[in-house]
N, C-alpha and C positions, 0 to 999 in steps of 0.2 A: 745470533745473540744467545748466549747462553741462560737457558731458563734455568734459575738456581730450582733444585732438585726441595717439594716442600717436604721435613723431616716429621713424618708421622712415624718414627720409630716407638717401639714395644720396650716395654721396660726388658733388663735381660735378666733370665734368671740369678745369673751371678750379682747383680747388682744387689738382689732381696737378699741373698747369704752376706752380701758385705754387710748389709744394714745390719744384719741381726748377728754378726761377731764381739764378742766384747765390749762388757755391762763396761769397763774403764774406758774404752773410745767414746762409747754413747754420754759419759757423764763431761768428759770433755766436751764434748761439743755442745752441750748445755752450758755448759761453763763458758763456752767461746763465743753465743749464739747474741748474748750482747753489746759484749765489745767490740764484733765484727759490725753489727749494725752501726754501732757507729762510725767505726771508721768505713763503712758504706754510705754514709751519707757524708762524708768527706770526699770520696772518690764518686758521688753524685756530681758534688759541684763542680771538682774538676772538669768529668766529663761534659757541664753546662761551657767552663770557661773554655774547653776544647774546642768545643763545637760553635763558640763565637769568637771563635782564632779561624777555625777553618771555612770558616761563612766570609768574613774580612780576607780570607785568603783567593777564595776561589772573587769575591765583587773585585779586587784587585785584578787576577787576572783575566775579566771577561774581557775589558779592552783587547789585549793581546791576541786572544780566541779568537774575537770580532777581528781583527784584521789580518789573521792567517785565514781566515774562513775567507774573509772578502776575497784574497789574493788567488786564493785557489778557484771559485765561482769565477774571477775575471779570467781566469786562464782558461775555465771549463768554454768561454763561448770563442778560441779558438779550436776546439774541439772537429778532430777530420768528419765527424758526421755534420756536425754544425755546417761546416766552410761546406763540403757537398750540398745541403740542402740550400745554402746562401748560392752558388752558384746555379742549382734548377728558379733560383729566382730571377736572375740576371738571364737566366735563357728566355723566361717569361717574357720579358723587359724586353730582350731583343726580338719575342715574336710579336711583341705589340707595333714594335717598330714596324718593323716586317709588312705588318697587316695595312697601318696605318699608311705604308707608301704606296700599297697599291692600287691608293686613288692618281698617282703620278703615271700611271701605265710602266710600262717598258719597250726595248728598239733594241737594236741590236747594230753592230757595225761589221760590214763583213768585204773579203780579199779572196778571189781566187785567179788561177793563174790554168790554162790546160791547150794541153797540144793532141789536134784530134788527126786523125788516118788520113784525109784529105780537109780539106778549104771546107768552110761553113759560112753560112752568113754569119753577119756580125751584128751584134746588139738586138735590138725589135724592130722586124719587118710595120713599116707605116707607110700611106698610100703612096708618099712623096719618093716614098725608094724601091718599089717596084722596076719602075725605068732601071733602073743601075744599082742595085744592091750593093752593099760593103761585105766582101768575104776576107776570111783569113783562117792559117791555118792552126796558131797559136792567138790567142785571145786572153785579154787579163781583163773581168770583173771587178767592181769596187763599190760598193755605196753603204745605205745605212737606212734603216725604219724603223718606224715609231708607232704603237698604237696605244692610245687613251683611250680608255674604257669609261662609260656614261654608266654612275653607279644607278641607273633610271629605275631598279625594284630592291636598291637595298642588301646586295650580296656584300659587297665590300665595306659597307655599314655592319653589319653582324657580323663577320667576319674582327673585324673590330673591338667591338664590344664582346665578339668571347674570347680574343685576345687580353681585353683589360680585365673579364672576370677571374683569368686563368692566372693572372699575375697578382690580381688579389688574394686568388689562392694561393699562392706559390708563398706569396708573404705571410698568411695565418697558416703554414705548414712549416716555415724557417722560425717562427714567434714558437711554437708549439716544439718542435726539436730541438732548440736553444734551450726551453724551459726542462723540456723534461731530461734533459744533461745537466742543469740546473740542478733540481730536483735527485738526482744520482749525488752530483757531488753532495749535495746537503744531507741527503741521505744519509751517505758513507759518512758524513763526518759525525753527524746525530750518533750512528751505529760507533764510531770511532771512540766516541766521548763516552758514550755507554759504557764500550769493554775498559775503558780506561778506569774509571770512576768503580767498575765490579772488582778491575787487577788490585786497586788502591786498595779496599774494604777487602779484600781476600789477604793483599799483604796483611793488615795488621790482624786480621785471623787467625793467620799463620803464625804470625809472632805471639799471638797470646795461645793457642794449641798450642806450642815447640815448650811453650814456658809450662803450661798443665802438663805437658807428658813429662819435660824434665823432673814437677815438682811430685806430682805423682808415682814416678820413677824412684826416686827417694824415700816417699814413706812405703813403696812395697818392699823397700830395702829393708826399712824401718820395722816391716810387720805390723803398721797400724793400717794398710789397703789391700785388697786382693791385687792379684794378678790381671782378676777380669777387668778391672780398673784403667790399668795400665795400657791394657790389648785396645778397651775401649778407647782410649785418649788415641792411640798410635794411628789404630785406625780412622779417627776423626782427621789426625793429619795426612793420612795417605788421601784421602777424600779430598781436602783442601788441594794438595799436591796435583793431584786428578785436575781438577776444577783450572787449576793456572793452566796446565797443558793444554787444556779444551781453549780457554781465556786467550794464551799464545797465539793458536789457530786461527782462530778467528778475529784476532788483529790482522794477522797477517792476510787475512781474504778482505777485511774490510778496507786495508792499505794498496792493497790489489784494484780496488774498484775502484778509490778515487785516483789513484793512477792513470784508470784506464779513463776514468771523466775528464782529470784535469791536467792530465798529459806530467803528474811528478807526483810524489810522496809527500804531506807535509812535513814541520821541522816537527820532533818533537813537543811535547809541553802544548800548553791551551787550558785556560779557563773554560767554564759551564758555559755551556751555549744559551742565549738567551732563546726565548718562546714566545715568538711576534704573536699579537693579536691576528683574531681572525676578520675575515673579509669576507663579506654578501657577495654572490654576484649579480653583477648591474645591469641595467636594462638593456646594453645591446646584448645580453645572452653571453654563453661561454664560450669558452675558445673550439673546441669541439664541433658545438651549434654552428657557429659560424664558418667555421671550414666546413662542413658541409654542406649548409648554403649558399658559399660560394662554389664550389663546385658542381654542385648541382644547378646554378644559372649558367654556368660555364657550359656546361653539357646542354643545357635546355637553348642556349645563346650557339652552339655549333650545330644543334640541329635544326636550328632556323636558319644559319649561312647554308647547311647542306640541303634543305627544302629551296631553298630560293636561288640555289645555282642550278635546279631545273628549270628556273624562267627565263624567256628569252634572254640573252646578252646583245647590250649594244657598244659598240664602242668607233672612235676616228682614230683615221692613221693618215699618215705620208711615208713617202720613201722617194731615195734617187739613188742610179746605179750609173757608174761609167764603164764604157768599153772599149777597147783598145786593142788592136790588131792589124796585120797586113797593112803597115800606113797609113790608118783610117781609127776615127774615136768619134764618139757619139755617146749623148748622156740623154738619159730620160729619167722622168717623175711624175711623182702622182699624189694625190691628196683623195680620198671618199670617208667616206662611213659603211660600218658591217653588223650587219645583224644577222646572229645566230640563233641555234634553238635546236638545245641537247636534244637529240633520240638514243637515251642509254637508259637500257634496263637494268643493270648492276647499278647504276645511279640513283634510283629510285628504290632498289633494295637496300643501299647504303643509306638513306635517307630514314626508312622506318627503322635500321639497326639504331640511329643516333636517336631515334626520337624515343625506342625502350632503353637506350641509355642516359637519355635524360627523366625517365619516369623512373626508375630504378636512383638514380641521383635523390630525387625529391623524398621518395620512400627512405633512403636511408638519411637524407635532414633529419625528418622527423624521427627517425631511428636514432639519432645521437643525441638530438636535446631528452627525449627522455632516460638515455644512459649517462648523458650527463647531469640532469638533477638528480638520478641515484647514486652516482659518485659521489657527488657533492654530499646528501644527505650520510652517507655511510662516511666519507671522512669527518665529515662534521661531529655526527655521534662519537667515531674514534678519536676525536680533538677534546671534546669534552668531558670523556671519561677519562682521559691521557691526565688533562688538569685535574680532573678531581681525585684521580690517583695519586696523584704528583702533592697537592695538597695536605692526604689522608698518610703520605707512607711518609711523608716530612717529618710528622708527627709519631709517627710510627717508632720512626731510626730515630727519632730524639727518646723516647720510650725506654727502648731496646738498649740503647747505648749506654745509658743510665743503669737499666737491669743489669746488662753484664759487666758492668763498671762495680756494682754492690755485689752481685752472686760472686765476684773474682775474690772478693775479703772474704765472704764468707766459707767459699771452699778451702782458702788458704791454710782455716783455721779447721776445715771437717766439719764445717757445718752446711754443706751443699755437697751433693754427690755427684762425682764425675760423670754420669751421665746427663742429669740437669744441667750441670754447667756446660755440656756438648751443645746440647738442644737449644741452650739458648744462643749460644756460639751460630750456630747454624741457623736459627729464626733472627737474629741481628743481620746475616749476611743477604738472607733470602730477600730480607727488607731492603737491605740498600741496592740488592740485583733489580728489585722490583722496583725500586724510583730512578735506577737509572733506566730500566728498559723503557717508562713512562714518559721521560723525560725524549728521551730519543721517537718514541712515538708519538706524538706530538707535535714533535719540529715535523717531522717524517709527513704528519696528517695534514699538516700546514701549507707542507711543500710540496704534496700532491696537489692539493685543492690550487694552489697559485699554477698548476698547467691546466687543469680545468675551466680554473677562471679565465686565465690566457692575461694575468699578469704580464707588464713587461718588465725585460729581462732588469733595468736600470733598476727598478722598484723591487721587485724578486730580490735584488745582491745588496739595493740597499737597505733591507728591511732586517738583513744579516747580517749584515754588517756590523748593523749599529751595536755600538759597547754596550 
């Protein structure tokens, strides 16, 4: 955003030699200094009736605003970071799945075929076939087993549930990346509205400089102005000139960004953005807070699965296998129960890894709820000085507009000196750079604060939405 440059210009010496040129210019403008007021307070009320044409101009099109703004936020949440972070949710979703069937156990079905160097027995030697074994020398395999696992201390319980923490985080990290693409667009378009609103107030600058340097152009024709006069005016417009090309720039980065948020360019045109009310936030804490505490039960919920798959495992199976060979086939099956019990030392060192990175989790919770009431606290303050700016400079540019509205009669006549009439040319402009910068800061502070809060996204677009 371009910070209009504040003009604490020095009078120029040329300016004091103008003043004090010819006793006949100075009684002219004594002669001019009351008829110009009045018609300065002619072109007061104008510039009153101006500025409630263009109040009526801009309430008309904030509907319009509101619904390019709407259209571009709904485009923002298909955004490829958006859709990426919505599919590590859907991965979540599938590991809860995941976790939750593995109270089902699993078997497997299995085929094999093999041709050995000579005759083998066939199938499993049992007392009954001692007497007269079954050989062959090609054999085909077949069956299938099963084992259910007895969740008897709770692995596949925890397991579980830091499957379901992990996908509750997955969803206040999708809420949170939504918002803050959110937040870009809105940004970019607050930033948008901004350079728009400074281009405006810089055009008619420009138009009234083009007109001081024409007119003052003419009376150093005349030999009633210096030269320095003239240099003065021109250079006020090169300045102005200056200030567009910077102005240019930075549309065109600001058009840049919301491109890259909402995947297109708005159409031209848009009324004033409106300035949603602010919002507390509520008892379940902020969006931040809570992504951290979910993740951190997450982690504190996988170091308890990895603690407790060093206790024993129990679990039942079955299986049957058929065999077939040398003109002979025979099936056998089996049903028991199995009980294990890990002896792994890398185990039990993966075990305390999970458990400092579940305390390291905990520690940064409480690390984010306190960055996040200072967030909140500092945009808040920035929220409130944004209005009370936005209030104070309202009045300011009502001020200003007025002054340069009356000092323009009065120079006309040589009763204002070109430099005066620059300065205030330039403290009018600074004014209205400053209530739109305000204005853009503001929505800006708003829409920070709604990712912190962890606003949803429906409420976020419709709170901008609205005309």
């Amino acid at each position: 955003m371009i910070a209009a440059a504040r003009g604490n210009s020095k009078g120029l010496t040329g300016m004091e030699e103008n003043r004090a040129t010819g006793g006949g210019r100075m009684r002219h403008r004594q002669n001019a200094v009351a008829h110009g007021r009045r018609k300065g307070r002619g072109a007061g009320a104008g510039a009153a009736l101006s500025a409630l044409l263009l109040a009526a101009g801009l309430a008309g099109s904030g509907a319009a605003s509101a619904g390019v703004l709407g259209d571009l936020l709904r485009d923002t949440l298909a955004n490829p970071s958006v859709a990426a972070q919505r599919s590590q949710r859907e991965a979540a979703d599938k590991e809860l799945a995941s976790a939750s069937a593995g109270y089902f156990g699993s078997g497997a079905a299995t085929a094999e075929n093999s041709t050995f160097e000579s005759s083998r027995f066939l199938g499993v030697l049992n007392p009954g076939g001692f007497a007269n074994p079954d050989y062959a020398r090609t054999q085909t395999r077949y069956g299938a087993n099963y084992m259910l696992p007895v969740d008897l201390f709770g692995v596949i319980a925890a397991n579980r549930a830091a499957a379901r923490q992990s996908l509750a985080a997955a969803e206040l990290a999708l809420r949170q990346e939504t918002l803050m693409k959110l937040h870009q667009t809105a940004g970019a378009w607050a930033e948008l509205q901004a350079v728009d609103a400074q281009a405006e107030a810089l055009r008619l600058q420009r138009a009234r400089v083009a007109a001081t340097v024409e007119r003052v152009g003419g009376e150093v024709g005349a030999g009633s102005l210096a030269v320095t006069d003239l240099k003065l005016a021109q250079s006020e417009l090169a300045r102005v000139e200056s200030d567009q090309v910077r102005l240019d720039g930075q549309r065109e980065q600001t058009l840049a960004a919301l491109e890259e948020a909402a995947g297109r360019r708005p159409p031209p045109g848009g009324g004033r953005m409106a300035i949603p009310a602010w919002h507390e936030a509520d008892a379940g804490g902020t969006l931040p807070q809570q992504l951290a505490g979910a993740r951190a039960q997450a982690a504190d919920l996988h170091a308890r699965s990895q603690r407790r798959a060093l206790w024993p495992a129990v679990a039942v199976g079955a299986d049957y296998y058929g065999y077939d060979g040398g003109g002979h086939n025979q099936d056998t099956w089996s049903v028991g129960a199995r009980l294990s019990i890990p002896l792994d030392i890398g185990a039990h060192l993966r075990d305390s890894a999970e458990q400092a990175r579940a305390d390291a989790a905990r520690s940064d919770s409480l690390a984010a709820a306190n960055r996040a009431r200072s967030q909140l606290a500092a945009l808040k303050a920035g929220y409130d000085a944004a209005r009370a700016d936005i209030a104070a400079l309202e009045k300011e540019v009502d001020y200003r507009t007025e002054v340069v509205s009356v000092q323009k009669e009065l120079a006309s006549v040589g009763a204002e000196t070109v430099e005066s009439a620059m300065r205030r040319e330039r403290d009018l402009f600074e004014a209205q750079a400053r209530l739109a910068q305000a204005r853009a800061q503001a929505v800006t502070a708003w829409s920070a604060a709604q990712v912190v809060l962890g606003t949803s996204p429906e409420v976020f677009i419709s709170e901008l939405d609205a005309p």
